[in-house]
Biopython code that builds the backbone (N, CA, C, O; Angstrom):
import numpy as np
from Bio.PDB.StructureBuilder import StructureBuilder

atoms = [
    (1, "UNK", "N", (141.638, 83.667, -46.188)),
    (1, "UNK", "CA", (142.014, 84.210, -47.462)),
    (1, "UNK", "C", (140.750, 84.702, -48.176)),
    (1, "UNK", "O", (139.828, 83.888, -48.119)),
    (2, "UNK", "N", (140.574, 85.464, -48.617)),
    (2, "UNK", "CA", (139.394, 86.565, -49.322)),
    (2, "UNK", "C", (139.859, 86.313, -50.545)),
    (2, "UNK", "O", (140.907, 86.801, -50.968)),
    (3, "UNK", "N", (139.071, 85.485, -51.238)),
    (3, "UNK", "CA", (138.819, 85.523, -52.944)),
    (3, "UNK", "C", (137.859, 86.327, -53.527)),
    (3, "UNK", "O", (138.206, 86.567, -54.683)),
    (4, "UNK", "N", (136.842, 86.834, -53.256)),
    (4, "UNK", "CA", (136.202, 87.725, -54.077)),
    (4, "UNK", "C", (135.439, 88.625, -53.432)),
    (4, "UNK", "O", (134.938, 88.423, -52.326)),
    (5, "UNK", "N", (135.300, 89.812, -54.196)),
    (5, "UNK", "CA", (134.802, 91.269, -53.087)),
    (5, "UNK", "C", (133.668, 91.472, -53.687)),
    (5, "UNK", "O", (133.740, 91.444, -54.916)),
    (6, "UNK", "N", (132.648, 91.668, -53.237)),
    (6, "UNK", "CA", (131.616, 92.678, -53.493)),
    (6, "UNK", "C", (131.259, 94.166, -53.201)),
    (6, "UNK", "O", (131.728, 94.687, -52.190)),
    (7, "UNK", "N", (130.524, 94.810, -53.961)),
    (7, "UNK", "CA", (129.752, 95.972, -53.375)),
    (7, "UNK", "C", (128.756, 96.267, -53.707)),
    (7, "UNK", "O", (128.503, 96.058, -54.894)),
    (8, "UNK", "N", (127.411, 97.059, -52.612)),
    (8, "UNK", "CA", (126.322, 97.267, -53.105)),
    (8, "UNK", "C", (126.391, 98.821, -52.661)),
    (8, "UNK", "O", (126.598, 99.216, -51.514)),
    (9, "UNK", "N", (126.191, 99.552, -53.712)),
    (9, "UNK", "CA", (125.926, 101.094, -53.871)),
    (9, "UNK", "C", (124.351, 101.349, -53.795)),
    (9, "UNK", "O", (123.617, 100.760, -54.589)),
    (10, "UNK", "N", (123.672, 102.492, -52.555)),
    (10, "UNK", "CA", (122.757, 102.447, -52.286)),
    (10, "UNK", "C", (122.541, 104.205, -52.803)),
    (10, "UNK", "O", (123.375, 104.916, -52.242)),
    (11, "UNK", "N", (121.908, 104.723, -53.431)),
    (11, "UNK", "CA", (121.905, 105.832, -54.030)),
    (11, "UNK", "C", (122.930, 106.063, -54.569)),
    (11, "UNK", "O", (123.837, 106.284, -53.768)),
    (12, "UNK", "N", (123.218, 106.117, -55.648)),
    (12, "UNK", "CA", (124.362, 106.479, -56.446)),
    (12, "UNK", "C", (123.553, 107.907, -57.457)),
    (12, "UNK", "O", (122.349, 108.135, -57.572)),
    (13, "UNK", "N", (124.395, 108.452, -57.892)),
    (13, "UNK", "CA", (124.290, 109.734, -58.591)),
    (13, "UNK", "C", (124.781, 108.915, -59.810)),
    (13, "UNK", "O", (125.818, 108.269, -59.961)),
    (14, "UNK", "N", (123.241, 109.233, -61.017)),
    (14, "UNK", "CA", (123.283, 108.966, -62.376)),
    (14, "UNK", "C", (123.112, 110.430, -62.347)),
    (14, "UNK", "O", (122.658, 111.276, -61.576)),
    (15, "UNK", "N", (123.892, 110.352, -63.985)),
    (15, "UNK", "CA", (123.878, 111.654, -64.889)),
    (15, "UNK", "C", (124.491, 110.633, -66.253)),
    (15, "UNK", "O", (125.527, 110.002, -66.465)),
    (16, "UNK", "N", (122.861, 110.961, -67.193)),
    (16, "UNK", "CA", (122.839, 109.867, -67.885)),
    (16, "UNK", "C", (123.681, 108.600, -68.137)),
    (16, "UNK", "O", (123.455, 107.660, -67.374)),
    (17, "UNK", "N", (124.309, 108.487, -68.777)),
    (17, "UNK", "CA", (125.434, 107.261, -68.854)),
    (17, "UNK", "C", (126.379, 107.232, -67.308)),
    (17, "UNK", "O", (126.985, 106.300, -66.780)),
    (18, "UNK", "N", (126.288, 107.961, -67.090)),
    (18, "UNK", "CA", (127.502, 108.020, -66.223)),
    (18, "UNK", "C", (126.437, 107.750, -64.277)),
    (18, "UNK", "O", (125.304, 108.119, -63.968)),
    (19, "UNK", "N", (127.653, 106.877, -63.329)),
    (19, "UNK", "CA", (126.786, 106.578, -62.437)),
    (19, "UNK", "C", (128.293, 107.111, -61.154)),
    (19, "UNK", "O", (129.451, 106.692, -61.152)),
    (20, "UNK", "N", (127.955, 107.640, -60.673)),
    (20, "UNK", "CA", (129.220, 107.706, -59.333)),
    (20, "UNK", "C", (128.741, 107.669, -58.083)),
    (20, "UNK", "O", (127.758, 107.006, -57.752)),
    (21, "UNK", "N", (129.466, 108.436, -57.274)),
    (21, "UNK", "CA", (129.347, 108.341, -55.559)),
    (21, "UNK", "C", (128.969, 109.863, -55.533)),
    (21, "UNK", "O", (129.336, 110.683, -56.375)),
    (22, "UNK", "N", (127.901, 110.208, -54.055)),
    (22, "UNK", "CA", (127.701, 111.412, -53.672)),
    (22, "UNK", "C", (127.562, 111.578, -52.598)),
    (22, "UNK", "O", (127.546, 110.550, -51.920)),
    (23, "UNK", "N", (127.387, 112.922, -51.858)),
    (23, "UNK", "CA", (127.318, 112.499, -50.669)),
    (23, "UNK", "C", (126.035, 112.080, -49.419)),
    (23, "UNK", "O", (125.980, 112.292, -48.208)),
    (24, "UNK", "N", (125.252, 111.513, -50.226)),
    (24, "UNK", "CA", (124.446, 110.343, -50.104)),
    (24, "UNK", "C", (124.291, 109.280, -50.181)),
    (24, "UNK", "O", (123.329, 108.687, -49.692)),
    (25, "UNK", "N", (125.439, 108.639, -50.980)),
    (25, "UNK", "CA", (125.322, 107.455, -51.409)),
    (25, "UNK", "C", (126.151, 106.558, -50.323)),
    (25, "UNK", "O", (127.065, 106.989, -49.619)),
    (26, "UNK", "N", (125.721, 105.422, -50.330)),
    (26, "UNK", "CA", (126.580, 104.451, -49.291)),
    (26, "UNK", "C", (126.913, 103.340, -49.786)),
    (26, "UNK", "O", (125.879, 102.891, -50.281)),
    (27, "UNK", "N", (127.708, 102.656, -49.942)),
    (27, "UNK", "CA", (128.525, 101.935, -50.426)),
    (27, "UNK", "C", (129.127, 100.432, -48.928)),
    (27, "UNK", "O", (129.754, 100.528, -47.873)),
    (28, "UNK", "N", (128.434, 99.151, -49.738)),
    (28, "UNK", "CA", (128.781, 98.164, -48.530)),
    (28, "UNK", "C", (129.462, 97.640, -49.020)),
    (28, "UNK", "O", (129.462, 97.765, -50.244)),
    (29, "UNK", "N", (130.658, 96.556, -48.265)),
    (29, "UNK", "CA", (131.797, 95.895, -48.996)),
    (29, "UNK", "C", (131.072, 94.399, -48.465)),
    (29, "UNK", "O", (130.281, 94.399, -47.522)),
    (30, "UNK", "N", (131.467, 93.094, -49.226)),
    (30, "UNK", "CA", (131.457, 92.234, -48.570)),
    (30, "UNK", "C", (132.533, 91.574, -49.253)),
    (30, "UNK", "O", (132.961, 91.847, -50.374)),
    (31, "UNK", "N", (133.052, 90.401, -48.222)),
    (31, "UNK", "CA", (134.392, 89.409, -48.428)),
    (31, "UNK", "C", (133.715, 88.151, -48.260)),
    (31, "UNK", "O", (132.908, 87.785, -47.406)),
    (32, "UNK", "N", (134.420, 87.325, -49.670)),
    (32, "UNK", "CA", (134.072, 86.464, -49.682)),
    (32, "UNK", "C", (135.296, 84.978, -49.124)),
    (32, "UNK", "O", (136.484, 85.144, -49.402)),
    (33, "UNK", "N", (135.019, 84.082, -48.624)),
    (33, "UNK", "CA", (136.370, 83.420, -48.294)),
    (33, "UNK", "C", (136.510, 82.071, -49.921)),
    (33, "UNK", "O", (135.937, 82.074, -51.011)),
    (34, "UNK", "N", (137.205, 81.424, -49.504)),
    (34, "UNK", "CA", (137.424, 80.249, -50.944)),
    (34, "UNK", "C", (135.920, 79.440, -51.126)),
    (34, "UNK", "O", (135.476, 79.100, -52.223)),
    (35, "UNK", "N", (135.297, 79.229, -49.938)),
    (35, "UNK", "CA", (134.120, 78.288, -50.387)),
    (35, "UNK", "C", (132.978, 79.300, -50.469)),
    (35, "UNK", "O", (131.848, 78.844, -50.293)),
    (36, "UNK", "N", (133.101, 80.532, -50.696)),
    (36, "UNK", "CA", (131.846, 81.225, -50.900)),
    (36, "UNK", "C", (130.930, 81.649, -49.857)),
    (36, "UNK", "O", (129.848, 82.188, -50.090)),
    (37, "UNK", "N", (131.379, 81.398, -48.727)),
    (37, "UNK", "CA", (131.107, 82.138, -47.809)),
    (37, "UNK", "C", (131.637, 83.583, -47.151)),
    (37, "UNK", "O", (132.790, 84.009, -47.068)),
    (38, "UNK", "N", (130.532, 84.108, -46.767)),
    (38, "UNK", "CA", (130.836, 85.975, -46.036)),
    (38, "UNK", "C", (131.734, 85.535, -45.154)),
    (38, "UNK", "O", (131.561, 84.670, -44.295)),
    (39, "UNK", "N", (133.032, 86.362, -45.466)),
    (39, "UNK", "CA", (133.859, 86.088, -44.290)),
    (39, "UNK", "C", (134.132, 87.765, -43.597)),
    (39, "UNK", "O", (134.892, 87.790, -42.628)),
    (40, "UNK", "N", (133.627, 88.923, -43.998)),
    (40, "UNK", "CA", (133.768, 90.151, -43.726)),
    (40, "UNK", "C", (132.939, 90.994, -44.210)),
    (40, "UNK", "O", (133.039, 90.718, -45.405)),
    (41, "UNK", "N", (132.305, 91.697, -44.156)),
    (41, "UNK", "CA", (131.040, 92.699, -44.232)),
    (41, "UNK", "C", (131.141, 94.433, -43.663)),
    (41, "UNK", "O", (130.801, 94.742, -42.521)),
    (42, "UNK", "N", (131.562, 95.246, -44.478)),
    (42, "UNK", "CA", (132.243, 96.288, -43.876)),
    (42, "UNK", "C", (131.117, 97.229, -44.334)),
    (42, "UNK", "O", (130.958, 97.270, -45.554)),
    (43, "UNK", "N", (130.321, 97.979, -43.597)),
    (43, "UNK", "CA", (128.905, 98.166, -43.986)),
    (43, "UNK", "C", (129.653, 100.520, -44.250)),
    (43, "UNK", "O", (130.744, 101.071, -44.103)),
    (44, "UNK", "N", (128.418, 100.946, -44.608)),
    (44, "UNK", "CA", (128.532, 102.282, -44.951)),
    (44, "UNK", "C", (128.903, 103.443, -44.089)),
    (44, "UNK", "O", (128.873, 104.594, -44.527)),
    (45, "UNK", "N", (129.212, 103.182, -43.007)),
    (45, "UNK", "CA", (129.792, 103.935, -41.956)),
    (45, "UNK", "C", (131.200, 103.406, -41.498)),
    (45, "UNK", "O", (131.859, 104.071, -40.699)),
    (46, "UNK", "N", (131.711, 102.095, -42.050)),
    (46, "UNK", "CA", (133.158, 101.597, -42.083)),
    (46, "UNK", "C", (133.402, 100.595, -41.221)),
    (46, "UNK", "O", (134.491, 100.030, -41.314)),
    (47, "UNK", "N", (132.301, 100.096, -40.047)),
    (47, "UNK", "CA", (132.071, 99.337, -39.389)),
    (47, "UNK", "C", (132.445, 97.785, -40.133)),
    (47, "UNK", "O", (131.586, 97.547, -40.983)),
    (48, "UNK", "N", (133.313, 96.865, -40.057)),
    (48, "UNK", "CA", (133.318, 95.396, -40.096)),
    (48, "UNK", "C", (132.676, 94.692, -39.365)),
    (48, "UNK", "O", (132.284, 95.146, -38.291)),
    (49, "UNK", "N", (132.476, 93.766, -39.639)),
    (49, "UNK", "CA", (131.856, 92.408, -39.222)),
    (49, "UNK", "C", (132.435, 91.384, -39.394)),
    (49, "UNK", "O", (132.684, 91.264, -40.594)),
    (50, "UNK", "N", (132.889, 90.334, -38.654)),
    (50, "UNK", "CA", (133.170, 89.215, -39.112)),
    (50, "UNK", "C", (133.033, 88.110, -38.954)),
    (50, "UNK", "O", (133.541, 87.306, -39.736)),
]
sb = StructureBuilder()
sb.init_structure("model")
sb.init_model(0)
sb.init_chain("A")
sb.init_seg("    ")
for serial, (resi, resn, name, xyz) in enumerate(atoms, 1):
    if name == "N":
        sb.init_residue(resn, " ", resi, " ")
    sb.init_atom(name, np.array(xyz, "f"), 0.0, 1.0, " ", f" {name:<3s}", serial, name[0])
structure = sb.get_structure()
């Protein structure tokens, strides 16, 4: 069971206040399970891990 998600955005496109996605930027997911451990890691090309 996955209780909490992360992401780390690696170049993101600022334009002052404002921050989004481009097509440079890469974006990693990680899953967390109930005791806080990585239970899934889905990296910037869409690849999982588990």
């Amino acid at each position: 069971m996955v209780i909490k998600i992360t992401h780390t955005i690696s170049q993101p496109v600022i334009d002052g206040d404002s921050i989004t996605t481009g097509k440079d930027t890469i974006i990693n997911e990680t899953a967390y399970d109930v005791n806080g451990n990585e239970s899934a890691v889905t990296d910037g090309n869409g690849n999982v891990t588990t």
